[in-house]
DSSP file (Angstrom, degrees, kcal/mol; ACC not computed):
  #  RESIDUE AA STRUCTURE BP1 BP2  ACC     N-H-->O    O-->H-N    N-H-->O    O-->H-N    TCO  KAPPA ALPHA  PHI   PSI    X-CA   Y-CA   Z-CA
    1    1 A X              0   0    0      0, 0.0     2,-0.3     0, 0.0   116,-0.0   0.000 360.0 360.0 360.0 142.9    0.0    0.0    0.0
    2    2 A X        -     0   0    0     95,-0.1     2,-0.4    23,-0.1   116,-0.1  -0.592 360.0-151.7 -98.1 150.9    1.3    3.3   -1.4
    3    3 A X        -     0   0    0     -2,-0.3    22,-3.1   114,-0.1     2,-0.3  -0.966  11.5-162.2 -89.2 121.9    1.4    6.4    1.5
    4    4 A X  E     -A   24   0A   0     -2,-0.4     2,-0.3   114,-0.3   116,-0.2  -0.935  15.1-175.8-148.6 160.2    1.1    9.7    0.4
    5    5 A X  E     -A   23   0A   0     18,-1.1    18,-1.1    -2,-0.3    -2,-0.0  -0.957   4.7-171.4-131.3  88.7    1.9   12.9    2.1
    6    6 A X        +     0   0    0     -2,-0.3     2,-0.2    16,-0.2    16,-0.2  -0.303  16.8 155.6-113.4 152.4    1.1   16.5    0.6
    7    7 A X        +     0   0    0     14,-0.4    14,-2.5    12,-0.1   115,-0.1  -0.868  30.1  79.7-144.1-159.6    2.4   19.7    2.2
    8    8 A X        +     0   0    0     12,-0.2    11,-0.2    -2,-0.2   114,-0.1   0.392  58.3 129.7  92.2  -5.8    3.1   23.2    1.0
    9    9 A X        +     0   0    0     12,-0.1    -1,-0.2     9,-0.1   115,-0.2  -0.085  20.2 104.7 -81.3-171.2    0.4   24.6    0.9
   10   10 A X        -     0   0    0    113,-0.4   115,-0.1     2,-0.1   114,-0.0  -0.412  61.3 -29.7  97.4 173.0   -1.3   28.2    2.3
   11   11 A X        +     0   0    0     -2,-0.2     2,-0.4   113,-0.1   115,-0.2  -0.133  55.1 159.6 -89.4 121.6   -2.4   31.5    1.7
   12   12 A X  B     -b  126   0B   0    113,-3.4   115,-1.3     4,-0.1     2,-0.1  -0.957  37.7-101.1-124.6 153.0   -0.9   33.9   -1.3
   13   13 A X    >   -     0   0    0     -2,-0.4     3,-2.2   114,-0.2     2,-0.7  -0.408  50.0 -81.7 -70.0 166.2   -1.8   36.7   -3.1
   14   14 A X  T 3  S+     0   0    0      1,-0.2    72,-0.2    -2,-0.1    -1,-0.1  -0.417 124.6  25.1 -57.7 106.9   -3.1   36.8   -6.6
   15   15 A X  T 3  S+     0   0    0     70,-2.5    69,-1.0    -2,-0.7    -1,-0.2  -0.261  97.8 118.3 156.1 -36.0    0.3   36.6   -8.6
   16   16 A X    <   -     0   0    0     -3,-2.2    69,-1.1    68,-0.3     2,-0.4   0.648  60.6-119.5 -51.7-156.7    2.2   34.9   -6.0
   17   17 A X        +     0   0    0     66,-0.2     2,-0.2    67,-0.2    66,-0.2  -0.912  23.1 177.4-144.7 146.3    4.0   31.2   -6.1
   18   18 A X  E     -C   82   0C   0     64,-1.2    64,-3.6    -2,-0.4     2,-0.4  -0.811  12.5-159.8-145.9 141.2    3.4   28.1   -3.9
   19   19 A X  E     -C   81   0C   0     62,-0.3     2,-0.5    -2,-0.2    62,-0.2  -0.994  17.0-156.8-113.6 108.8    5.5   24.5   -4.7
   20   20 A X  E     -C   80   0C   0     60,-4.0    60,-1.5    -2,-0.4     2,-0.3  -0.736   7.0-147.5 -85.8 150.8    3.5   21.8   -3.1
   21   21 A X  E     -C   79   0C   0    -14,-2.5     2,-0.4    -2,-0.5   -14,-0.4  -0.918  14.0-172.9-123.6 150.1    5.4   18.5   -2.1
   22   22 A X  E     -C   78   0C   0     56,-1.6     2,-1.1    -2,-0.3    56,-0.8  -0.626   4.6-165.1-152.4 106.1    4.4   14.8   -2.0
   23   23 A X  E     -A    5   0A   0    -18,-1.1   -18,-1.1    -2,-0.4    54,-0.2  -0.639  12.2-144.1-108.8 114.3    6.4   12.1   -0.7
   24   24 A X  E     -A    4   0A   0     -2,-1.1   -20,-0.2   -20,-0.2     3,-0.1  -0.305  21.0-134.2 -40.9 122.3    5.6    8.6   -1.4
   25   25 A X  S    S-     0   0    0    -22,-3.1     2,-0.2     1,-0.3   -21,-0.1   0.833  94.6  -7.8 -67.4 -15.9    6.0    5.8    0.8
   26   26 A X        -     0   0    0    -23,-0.3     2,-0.8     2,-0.1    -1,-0.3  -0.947  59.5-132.0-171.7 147.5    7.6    4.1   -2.4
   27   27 A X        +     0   0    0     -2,-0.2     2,-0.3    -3,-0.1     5,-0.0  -0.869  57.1 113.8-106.5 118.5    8.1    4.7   -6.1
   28   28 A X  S >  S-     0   0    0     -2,-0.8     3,-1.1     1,-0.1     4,-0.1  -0.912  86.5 -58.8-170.4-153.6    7.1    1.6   -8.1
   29   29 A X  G >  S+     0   0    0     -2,-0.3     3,-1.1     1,-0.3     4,-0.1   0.764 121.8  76.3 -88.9 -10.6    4.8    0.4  -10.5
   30   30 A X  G 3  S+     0   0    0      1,-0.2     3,-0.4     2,-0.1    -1,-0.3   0.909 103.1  43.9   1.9 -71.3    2.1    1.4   -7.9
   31   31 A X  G <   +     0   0    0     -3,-1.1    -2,-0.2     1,-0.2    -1,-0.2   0.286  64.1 132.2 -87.8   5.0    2.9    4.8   -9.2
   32   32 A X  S <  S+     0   0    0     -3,-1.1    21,-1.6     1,-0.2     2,-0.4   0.624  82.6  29.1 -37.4 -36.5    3.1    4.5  -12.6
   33   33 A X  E    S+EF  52  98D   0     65,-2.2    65,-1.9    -3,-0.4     2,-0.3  -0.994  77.9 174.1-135.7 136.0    0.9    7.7  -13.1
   34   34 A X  E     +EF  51  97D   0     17,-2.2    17,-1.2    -2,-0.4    63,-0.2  -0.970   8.0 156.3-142.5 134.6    1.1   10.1  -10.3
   35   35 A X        -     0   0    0     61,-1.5     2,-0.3    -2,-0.3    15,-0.2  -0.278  42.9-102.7-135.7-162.0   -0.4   13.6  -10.1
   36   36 A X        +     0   0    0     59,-0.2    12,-2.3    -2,-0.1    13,-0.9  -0.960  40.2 172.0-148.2 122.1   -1.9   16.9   -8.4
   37   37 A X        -     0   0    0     57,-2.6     2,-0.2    -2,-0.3    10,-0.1  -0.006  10.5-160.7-118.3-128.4   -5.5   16.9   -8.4
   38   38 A X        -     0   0    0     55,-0.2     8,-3.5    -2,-0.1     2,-0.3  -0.467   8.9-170.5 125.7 143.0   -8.1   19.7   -6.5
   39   39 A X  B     -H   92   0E   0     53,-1.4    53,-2.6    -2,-0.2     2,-0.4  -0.992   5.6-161.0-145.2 138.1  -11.6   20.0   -5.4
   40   40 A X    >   -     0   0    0     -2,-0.3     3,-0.9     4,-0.2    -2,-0.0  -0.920  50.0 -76.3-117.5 140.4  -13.8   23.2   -4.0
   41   41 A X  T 3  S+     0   0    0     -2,-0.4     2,-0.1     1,-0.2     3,-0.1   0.050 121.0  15.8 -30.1 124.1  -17.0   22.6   -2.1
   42   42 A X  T 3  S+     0   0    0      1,-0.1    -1,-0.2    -3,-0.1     2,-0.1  -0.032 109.3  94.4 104.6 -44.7  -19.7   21.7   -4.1
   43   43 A X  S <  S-     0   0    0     -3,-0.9     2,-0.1    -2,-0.1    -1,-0.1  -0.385  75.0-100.9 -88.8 169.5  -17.5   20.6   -7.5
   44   44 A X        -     0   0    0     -2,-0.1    -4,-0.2     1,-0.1     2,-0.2  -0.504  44.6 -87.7 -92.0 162.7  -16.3   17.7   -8.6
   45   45 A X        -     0   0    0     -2,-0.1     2,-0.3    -6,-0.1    67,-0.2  -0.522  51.2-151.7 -69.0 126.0  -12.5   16.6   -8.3
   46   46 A X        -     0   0    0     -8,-3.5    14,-0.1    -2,-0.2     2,-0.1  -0.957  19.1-118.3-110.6 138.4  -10.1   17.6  -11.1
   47   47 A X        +     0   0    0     -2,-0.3   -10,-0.2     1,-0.1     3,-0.1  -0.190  39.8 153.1 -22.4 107.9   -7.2   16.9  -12.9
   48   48 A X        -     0   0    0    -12,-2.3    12,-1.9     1,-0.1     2,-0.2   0.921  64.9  -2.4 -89.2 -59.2   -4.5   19.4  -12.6
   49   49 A X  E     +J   59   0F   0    -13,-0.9     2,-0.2    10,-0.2    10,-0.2  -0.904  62.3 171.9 143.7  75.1   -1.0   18.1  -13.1
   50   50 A X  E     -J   58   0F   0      8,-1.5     8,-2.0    -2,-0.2     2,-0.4  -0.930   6.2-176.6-127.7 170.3   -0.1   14.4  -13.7
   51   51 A X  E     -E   34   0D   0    -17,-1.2   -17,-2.2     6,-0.3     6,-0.2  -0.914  15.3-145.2-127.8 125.2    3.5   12.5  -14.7
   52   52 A X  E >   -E   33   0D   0      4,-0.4     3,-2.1    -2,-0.4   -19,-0.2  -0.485  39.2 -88.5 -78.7-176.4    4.0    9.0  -15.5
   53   53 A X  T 3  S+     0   0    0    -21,-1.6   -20,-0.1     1,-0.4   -21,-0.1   0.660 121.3  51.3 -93.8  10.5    6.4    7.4  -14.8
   54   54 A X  T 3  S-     0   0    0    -22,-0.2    -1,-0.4     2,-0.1   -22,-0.0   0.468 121.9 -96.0 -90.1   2.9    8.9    7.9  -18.0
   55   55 A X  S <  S+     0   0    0     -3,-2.1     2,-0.2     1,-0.2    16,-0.1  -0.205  76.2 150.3 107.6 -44.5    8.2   11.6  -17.3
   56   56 A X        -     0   0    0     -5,-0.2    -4,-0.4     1,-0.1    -1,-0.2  -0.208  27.6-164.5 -28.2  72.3    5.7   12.1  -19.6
   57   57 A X        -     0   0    0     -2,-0.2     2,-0.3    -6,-0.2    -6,-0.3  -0.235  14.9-164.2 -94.0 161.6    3.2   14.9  -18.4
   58   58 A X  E     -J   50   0F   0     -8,-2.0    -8,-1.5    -2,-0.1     2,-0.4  -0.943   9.7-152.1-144.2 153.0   -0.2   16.4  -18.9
   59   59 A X  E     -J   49   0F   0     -2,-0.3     2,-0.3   -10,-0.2   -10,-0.2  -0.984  22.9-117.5-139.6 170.8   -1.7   19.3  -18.0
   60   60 A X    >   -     0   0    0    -12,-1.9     3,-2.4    -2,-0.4     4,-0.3  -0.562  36.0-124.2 -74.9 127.8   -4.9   20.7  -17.3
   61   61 A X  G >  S+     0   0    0     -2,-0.3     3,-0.6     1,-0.3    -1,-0.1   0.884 105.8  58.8 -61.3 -32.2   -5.6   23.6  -20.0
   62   62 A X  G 3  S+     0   0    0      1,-0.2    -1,-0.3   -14,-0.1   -14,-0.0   0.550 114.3  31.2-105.7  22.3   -6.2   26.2  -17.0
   63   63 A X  G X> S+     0   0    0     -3,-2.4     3,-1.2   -15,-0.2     4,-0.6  -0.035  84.6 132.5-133.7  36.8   -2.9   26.0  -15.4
   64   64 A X  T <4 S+     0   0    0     -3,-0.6     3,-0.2    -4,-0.3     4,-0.1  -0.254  80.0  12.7 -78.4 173.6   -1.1   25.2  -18.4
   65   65 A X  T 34 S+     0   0    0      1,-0.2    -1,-0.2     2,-0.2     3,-0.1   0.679 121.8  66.7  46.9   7.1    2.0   27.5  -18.5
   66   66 A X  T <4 S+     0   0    0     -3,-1.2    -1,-0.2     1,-0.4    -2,-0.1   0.321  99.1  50.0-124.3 -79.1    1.6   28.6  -14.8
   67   67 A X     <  -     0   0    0     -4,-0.6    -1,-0.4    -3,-0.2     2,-0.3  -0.404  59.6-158.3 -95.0 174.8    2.3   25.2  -13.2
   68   68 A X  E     -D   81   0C   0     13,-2.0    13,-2.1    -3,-0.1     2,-0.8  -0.987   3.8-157.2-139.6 136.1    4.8   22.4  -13.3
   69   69 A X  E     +D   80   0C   0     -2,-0.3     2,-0.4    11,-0.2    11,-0.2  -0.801  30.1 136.1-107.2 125.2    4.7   18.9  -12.3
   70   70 A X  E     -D   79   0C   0     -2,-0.8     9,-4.2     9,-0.6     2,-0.4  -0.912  23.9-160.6-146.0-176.6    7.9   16.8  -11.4
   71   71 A X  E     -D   78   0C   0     -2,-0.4     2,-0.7     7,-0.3     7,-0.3  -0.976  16.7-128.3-160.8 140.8    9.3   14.3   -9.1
   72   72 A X    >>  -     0   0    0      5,-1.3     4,-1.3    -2,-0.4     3,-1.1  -0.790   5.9-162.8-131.8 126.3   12.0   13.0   -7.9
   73   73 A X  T 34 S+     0   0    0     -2,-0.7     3,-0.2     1,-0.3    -1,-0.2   0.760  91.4  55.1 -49.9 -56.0   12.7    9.6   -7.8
   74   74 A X  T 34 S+     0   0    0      1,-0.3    -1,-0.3     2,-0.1   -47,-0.0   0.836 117.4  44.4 -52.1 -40.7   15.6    9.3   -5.3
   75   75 A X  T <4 S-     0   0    0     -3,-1.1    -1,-0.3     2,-0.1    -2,-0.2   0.985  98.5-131.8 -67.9 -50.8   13.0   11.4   -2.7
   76   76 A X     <  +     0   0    0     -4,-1.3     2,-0.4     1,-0.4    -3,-0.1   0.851  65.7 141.9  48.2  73.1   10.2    9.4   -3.5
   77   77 A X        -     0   0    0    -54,-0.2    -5,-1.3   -56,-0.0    -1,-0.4  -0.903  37.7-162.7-142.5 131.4    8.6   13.4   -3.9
   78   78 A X  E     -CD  22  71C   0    -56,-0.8   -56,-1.6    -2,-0.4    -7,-0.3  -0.826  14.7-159.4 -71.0 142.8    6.3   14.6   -6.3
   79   79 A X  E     -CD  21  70C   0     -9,-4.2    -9,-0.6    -2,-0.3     2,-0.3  -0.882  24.0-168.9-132.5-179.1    6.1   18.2   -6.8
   80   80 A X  E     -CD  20  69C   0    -60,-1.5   -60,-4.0    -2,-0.3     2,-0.6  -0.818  13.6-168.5-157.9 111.3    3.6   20.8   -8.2
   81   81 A X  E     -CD  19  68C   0    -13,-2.1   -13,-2.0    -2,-0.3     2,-0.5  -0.935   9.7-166.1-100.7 127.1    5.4   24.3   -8.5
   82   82 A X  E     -C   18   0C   0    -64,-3.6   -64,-1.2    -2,-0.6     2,-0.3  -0.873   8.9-180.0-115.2 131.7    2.5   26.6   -9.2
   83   83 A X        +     0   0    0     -2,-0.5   -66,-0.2     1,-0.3   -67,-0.1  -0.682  65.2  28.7-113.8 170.2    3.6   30.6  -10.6
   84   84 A X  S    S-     0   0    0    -69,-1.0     2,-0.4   -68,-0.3    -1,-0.3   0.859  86.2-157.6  50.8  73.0    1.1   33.3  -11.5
   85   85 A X        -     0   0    0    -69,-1.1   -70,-2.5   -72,-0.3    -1,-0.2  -0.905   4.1-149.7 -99.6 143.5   -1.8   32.3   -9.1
   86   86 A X    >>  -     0   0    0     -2,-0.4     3,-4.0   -72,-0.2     4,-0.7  -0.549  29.7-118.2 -63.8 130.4   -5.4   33.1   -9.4
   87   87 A X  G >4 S+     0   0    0      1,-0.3     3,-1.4     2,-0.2    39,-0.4   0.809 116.4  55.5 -24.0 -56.0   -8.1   33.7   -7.2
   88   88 A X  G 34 S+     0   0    0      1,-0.3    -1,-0.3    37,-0.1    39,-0.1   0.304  88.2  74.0 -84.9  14.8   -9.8   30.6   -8.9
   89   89 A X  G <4  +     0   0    0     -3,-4.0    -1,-0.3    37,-0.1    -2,-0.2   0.647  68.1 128.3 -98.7 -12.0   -6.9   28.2   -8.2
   90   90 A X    <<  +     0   0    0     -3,-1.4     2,-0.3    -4,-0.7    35,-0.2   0.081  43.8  99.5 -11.4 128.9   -8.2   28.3   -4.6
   91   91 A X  E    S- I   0 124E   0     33,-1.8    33,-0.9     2,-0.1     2,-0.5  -0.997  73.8 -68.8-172.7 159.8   -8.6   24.7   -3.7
   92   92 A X  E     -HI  39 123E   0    -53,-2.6   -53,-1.4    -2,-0.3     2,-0.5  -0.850  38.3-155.6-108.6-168.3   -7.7   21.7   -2.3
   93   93 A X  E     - I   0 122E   0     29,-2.7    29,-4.1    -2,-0.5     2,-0.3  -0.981  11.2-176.7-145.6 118.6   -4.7   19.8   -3.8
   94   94 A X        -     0   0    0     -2,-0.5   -57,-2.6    27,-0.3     2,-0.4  -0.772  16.4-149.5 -95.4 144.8   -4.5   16.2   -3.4
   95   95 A X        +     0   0    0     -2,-0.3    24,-3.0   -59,-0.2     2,-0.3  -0.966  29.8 167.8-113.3 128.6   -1.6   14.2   -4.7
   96   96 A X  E     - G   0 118D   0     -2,-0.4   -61,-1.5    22,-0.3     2,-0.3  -0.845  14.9-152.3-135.5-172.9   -2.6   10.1   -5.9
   97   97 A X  E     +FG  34 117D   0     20,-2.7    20,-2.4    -2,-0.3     2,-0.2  -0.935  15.0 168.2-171.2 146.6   -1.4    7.4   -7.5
   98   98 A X  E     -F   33   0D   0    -65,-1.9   -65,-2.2    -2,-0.3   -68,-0.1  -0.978  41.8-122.5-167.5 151.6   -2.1    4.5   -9.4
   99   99 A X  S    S+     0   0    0     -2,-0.2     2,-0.7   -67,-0.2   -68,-0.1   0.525  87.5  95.5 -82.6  12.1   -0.3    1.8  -11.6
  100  100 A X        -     0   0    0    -70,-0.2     3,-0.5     1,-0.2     4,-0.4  -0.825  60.7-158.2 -72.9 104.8   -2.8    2.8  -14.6
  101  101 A X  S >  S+     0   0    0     -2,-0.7     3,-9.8     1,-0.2     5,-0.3   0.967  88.1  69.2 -37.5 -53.9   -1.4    5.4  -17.3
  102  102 A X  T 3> S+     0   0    0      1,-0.3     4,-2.4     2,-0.2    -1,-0.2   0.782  84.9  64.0 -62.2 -29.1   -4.6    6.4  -18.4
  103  103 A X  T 34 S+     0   0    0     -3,-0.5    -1,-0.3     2,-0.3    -2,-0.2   0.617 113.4  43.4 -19.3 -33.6   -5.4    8.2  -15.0
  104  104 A X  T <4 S+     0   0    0     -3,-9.8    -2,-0.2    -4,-0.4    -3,-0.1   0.816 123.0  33.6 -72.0 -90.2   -2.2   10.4  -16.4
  105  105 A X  T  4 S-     0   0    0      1,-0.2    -2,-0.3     2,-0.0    -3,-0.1   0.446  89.9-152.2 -33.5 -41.9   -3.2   10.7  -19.8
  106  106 A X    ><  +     0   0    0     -4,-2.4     3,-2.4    -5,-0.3    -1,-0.2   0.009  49.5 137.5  66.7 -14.6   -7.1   10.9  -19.0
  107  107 A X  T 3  S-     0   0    0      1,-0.2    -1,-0.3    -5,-0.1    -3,-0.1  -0.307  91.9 -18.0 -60.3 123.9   -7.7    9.4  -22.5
  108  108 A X  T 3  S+     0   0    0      1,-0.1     2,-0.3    -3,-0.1    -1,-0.2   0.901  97.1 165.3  30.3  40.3  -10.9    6.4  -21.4
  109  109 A X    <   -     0   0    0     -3,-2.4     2,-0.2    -7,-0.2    -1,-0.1  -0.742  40.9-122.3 -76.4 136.8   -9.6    6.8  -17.5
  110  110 A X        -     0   0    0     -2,-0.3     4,-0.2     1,-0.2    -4,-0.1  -0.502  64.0 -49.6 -79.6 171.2  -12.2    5.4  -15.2
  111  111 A X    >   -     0   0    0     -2,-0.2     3,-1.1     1,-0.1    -1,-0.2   0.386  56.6-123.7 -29.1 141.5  -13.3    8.1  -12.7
  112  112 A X  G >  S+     0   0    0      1,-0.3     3,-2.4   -67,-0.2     2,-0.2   0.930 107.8  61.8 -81.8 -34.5  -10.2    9.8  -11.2
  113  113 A X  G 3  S+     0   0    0      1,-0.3    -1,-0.3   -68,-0.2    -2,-0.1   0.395  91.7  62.9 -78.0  29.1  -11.5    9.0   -7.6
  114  114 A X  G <  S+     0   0    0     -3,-1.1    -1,-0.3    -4,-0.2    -2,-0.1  -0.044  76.3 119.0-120.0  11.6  -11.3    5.3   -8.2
  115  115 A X  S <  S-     0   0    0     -3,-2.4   -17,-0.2     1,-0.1     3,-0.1  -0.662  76.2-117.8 -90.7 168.5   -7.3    5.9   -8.7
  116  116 A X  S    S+     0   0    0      1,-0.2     2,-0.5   -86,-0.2   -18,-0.2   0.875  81.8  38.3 -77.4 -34.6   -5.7    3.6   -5.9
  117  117 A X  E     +G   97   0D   0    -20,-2.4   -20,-2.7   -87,-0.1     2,-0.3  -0.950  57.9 170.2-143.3 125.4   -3.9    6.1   -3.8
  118  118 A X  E     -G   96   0D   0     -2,-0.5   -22,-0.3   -22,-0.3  -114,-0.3  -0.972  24.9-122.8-132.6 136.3   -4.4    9.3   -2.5
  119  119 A X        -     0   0    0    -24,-3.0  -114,-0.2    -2,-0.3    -1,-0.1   0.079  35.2-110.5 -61.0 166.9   -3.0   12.2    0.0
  120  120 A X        -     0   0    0   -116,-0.2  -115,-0.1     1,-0.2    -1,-0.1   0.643  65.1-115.2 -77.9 -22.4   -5.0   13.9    2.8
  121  121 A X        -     0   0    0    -26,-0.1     2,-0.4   -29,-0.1   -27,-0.3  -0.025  18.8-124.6  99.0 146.9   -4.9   16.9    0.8
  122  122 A X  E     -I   93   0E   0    -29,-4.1   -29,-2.7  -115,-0.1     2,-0.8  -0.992  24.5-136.2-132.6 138.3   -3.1   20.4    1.3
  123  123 A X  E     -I   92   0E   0     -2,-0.4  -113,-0.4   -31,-0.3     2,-0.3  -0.807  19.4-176.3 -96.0  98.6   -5.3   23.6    1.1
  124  124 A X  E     -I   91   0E   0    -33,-0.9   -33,-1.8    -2,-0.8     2,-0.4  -0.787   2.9-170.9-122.7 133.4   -3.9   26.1   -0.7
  125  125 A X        -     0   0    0     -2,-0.3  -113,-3.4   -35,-0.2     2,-0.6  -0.996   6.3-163.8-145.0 118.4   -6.3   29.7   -0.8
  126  126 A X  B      b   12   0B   0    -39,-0.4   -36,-0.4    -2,-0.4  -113,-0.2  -0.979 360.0 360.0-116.4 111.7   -5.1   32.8   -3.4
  127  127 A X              0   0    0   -115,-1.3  -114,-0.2    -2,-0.6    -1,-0.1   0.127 360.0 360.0-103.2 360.0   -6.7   35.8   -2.5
C-alpha cells in the first residue's frame, strides 16, 4: 500500500508562487501515473497536473504555463510548482497514484477518484 503525504500549501496573493510536495511511501509500479489533483466545495474533483512514470506529463488547459509537475525519484517526492496564481486556483490539492497510465493521460480513464492512492490533501487559498 502506497502512503502519500502533501504539504506546502497556504495562503498567497493573486500573482504569488506556492510549490506543493508529496512524498511517497515508495516509487514503483504502484505509481506509474502520479499527479496533483483539486476540489472546491460543491464541485467535482479535477485533474491538474499528472506525470508518469517515464516523465511524460499532462496538463490541465487552465494551469497550463503557470504550473509544473515533477518528481524526484531518489526522494520518492512529487512536486507541483504553481507561478502566477489566481483567485480561482483556490482549492484543495490532493496528490494520488495509481499503476494505470490512463489516470495520467485521461484518455478512457475510469473516474479519477477510483485511482488507488491518495493524500489527505493540502489547502492552498489565493486571494
Amino acid at each position: 500500500m502506497v502512503q502519500l503525504v502533501e504539504s506546502g500549501g497556504g495562503s498567497v496573493q493573486a500573482g504569488g508562487s506556492l510549490t506543493l510536495s508529496c512524498v511517497a511511501s515508495e516509487f514503483s509500479y504502484s505509481t506509474n501515473c502520479m499527479g496533483w489533483f483539486r476540489q472546491t466545495p460543491g464541485k467535482e474533483r479535477e485533474r491538474v497536473e499528472t506525470i508518469e512514470s517515464d516523465g511524460t506529463t499532462y496538463h490541465t488547459a487552465s494551469v497550463k504555463g503557470r504550473f509544473t509537475v515533477s518528481k524526484d525519484n531518489a526522494k520518492r517526492t512529487l512536486y507541483l510548482q504553481m507561478n502566477s496564481l489566481k483567485p480561482e486556483d483556490t482549492a484543495m490539492y490532493y496528490c494520488a497514484a495509481d499503476p494505470a497510465p490512463s489516470y495520467c493521460s485521461g484518455t478512457n480513464s475510469p473516474p479519477i477518484l477510483s485511482m488507488d492512492y491518495w493524500g489527505r490533501g493540502t489547502q492552498v487559498t489565493v486571494s
